[in-house]
VEXNUTOR-848111 format. One record per residue (C-alpha): residue in three letters; x, y, z; residue number from 1. Coordinates in Angstrom, 3 decimals, always signed. Each point is the difference from the previous one (the first is absolute). Layout:
# VEXNUTOR-848111
SITE res X Y Z n
SITE ALA X Y Z NUM
...
//
This chain:
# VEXNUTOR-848111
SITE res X Y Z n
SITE UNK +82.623 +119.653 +95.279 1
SITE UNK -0.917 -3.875 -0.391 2
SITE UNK -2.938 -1.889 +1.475 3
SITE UNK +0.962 -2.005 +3.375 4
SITE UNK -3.047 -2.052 -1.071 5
SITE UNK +1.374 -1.405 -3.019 6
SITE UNK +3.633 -0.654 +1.652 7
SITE UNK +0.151 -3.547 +0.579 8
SITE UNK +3.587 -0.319 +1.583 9
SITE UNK +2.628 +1.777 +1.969 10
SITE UNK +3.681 +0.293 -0.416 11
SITE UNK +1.769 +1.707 +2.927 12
SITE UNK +3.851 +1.218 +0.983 13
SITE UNK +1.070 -0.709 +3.307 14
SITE UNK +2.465 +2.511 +1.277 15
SITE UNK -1.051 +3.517 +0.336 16
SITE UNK -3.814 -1.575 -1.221 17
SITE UNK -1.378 -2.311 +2.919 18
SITE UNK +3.481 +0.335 +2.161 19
SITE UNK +1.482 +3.185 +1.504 20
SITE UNK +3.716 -1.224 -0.039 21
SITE UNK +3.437 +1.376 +1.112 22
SITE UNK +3.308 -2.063 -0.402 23
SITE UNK +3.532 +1.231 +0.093 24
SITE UNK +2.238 -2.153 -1.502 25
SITE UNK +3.030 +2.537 -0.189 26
SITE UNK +0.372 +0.326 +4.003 27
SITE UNK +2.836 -2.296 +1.580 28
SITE UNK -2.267 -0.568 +3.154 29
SITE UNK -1.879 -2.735 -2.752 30
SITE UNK +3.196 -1.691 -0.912 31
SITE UNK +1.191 +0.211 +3.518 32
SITE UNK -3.184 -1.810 +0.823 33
SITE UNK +0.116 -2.847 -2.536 34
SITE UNK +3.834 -0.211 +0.832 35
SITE UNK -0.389 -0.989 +3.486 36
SITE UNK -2.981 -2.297 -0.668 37
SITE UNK +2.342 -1.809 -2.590 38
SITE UNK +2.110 -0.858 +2.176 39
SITE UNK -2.047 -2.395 +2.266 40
SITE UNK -0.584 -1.793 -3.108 41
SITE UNK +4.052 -0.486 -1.209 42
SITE UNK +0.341 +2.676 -2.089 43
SITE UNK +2.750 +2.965 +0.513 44
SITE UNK -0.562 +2.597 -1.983 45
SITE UNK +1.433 +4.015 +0.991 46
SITE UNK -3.570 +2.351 -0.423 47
SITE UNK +1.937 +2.739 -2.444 48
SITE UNK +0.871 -3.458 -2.291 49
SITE UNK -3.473 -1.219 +0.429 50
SITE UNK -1.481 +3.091 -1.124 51
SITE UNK +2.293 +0.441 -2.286 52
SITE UNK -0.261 -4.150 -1.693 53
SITE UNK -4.091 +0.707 +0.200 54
SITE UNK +0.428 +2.808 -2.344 55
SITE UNK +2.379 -1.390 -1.947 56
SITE UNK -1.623 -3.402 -1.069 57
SITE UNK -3.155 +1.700 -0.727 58
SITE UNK +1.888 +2.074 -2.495 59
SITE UNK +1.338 -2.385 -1.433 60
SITE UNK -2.761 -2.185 -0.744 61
SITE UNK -2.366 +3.135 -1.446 62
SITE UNK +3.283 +0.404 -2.508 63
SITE UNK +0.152 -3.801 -0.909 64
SITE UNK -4.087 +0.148 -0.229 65
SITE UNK -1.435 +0.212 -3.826 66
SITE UNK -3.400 +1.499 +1.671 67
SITE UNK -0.513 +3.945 -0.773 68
SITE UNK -1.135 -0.227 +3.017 69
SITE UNK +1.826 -2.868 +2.437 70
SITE UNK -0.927 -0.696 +3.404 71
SITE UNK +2.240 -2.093 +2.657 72
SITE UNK -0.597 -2.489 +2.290 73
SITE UNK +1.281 +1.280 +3.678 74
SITE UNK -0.255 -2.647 +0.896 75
SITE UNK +2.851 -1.850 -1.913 76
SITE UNK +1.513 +3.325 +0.245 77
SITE UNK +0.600 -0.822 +3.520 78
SITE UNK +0.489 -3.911 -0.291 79
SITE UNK +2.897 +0.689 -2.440 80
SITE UNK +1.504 +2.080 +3.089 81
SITE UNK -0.743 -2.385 +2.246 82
SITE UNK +1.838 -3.095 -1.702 83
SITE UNK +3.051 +2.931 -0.497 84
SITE UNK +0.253 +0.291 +2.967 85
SITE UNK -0.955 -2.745 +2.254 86
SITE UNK +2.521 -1.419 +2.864 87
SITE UNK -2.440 -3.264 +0.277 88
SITE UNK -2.114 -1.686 -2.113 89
SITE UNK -3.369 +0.576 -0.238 90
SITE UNK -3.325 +0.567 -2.207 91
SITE UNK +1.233 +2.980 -1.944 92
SITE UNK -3.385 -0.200 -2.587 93
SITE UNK -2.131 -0.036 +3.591 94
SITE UNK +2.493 +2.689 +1.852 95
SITE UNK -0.238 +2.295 -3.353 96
SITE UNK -3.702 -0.154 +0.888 97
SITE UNK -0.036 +0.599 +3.817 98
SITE UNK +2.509 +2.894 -0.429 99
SITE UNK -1.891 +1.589 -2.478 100
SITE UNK -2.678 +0.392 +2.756 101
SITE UNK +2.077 +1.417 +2.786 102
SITE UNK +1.619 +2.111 -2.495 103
SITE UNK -3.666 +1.327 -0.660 104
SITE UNK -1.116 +0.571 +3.231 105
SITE UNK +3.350 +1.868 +0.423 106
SITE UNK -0.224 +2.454 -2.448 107
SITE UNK -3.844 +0.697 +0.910 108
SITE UNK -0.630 +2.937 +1.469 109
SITE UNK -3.799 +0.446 -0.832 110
SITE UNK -2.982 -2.251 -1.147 111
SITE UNK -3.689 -0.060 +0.132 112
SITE UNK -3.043 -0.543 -2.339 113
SITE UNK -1.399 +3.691 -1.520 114
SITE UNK -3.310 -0.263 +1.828 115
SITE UNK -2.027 +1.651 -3.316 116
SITE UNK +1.971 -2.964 -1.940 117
SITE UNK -1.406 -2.443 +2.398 118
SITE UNK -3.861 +1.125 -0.356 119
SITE UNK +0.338 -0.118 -3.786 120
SITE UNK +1.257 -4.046 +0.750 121
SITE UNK -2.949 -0.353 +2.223 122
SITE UNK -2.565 +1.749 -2.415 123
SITE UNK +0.738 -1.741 -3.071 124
SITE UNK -0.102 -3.690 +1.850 125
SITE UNK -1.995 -1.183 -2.979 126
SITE UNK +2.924 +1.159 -2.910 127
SITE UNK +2.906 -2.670 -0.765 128
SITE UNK +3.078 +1.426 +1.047 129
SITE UNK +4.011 -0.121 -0.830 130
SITE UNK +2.612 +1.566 +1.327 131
SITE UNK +2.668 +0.573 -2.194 132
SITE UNK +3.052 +1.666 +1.564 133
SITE UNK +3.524 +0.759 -0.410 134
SITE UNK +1.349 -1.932 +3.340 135
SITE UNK +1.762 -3.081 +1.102 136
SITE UNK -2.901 -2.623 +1.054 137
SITE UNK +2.660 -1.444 +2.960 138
SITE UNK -1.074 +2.444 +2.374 139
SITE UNK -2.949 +1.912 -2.272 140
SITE UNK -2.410 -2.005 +1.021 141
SITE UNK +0.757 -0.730 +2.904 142
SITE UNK -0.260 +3.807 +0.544 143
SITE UNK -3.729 -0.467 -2.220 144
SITE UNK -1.073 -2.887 +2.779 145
SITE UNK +1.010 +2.024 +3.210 146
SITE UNK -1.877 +3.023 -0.854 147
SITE UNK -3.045 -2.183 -0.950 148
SITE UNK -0.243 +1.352 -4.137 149
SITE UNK +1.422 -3.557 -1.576 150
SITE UNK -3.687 -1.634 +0.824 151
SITE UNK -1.640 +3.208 -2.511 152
SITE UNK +1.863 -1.687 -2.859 153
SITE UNK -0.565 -2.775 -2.405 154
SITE UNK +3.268 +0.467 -2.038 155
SITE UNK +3.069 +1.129 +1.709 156
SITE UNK +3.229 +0.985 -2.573 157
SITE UNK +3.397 +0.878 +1.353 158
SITE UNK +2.424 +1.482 -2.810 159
SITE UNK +2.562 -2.604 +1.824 160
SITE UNK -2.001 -3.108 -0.774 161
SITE UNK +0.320 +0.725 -4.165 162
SITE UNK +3.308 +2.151 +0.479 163
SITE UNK -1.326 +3.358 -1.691 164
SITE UNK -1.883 +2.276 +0.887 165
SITE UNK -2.422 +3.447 -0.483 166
SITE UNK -0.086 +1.538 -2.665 167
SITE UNK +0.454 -2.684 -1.558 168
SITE UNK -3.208 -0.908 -1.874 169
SITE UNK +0.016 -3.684 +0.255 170
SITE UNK -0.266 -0.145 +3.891 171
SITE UNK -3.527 +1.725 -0.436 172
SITE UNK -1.005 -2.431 -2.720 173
SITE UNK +0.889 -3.050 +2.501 174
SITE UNK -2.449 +1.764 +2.293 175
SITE UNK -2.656 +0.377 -2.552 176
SITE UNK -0.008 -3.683 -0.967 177
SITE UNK +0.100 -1.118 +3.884 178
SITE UNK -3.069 +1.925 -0.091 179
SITE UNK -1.204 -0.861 -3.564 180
SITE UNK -1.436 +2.792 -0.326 181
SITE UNK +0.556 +2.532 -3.241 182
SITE UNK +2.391 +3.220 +0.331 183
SITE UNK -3.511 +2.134 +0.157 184
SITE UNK -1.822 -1.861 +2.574 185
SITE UNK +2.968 +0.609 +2.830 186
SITE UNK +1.067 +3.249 +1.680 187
SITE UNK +3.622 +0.215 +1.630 188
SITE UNK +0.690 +2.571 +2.775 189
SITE UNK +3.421 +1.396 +1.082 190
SITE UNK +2.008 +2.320 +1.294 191
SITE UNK +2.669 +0.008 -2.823 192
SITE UNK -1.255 +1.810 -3.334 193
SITE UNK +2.675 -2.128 -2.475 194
SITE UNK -0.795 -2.818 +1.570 195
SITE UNK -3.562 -0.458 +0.955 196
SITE UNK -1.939 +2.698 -2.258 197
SITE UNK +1.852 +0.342 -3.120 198
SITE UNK +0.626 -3.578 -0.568 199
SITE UNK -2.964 -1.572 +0.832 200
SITE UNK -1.651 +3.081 -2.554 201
SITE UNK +2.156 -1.138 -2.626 202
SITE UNK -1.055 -3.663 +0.631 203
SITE UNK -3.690 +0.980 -0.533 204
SITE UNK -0.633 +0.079 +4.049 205
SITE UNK -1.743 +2.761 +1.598 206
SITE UNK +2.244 +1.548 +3.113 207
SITE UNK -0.150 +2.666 +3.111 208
SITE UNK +2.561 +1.043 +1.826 209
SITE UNK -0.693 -1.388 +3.297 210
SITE UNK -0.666 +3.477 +1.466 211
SITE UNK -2.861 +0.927 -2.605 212
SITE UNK -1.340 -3.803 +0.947 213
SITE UNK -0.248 +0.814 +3.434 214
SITE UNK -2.419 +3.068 -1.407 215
SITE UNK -1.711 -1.923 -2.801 216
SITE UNK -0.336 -3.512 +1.663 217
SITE UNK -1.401 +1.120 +3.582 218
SITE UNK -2.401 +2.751 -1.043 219
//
């Protein structure tokens, strides 16, 4: 096992690593929701073809993507179905945004910080910090801000800000030059092996899985 004392950064995931999350985005009641909202702001849109446009358009633009590993934008996802199908005229770019929120707190079902997650945050106040995960920074953060973790970071990257995402090694070496810091000095903790161990390894990183941190960092 490494030293802690000679780690001089942190890289963490976000979901299932400092959040506890549960979204269904399979479940009509979620495009029922976002269907009925839409329509106070002009645009009619049936909740099976909603559901069925939202999966759709992200399919397509993963196919048309030249990334091994693409990652969408919701959204524009949801913009694009809002200028399809709008009765007035409106914002679509600003009503893409808004509905990607309502469609989030639709779907959600569950969320709250891990509490062991948290102490490691408060612990380690004097490490530089980046979160690097594989989420869509339109309602990620605000997600980050309500549960008070966003203020524990210096560096905050959202695979839909550079359109990729985990494994894909370059989002980790964006991280390590935010923190310009070498692949040895910086330890990333997550909840996905492929993602946050093996990677990160292969980068020169050292890594836990967030479980064994909770273990190794709060003895």
């Amino acid at each position: 096992m490494f030293e802690i004392s000679k780690i001089k950064g942190m890289i963490f995931d976000l979901y299932g690593t400092l959040i506890d999350i549960q979204t269904d985005e399979n479940d009509f009641y979620t495009y029922n929701t976002v269907s009925k909202w839409l329509q106070y702001k002009g645009v009619k849109i049936d909740p099976e073809i909603l559901k069925s446009e939202y999966h759709s358009k992200i399919k397509d633009r993963i196919e048309a993507s030249k990334e091994q590993y693409p990652e969408i934008r919701v959204e524009e996802i949801f913009a694009e179905i809002c200028s399809e199908n709008a009765i007035w005229k409106s914002d679509t770019t600003y009503l893409g945004i808004e509905t990607s929120k309502v469609f989030r707190s639709a779907s959600l079902r569950r969320m709250r910080p891990f509490q062991e997650s948290l102490k490691i945050l408060k612990k380690y106040t004097n490490i530089p910090k980046c979160l690097v995960s594989n989420g869509q920074r339109v309602f990620s953060e605000k997600e980050l801000r309500f549960l008070g973790l966003y203020e524990f970071f210096d560096h905050v990257i959202f695979s839909s800000d550079i359109r990729y995402k985990k494994p894909d090694h370059r989002i980790f070496n964006i991280a390590l030059d935010r923190l310009d810091l070498k692949p040895g000095e910086v330890l990333s903790i997550g909840d996905t092996v492929e993602n946050d161990i093996i990677v990160p390894q292969e980068i020169g990183m050292e890594a836990l899985h967030i479980y064994d941190a909770w273990k190794f960092l709060l003895d």
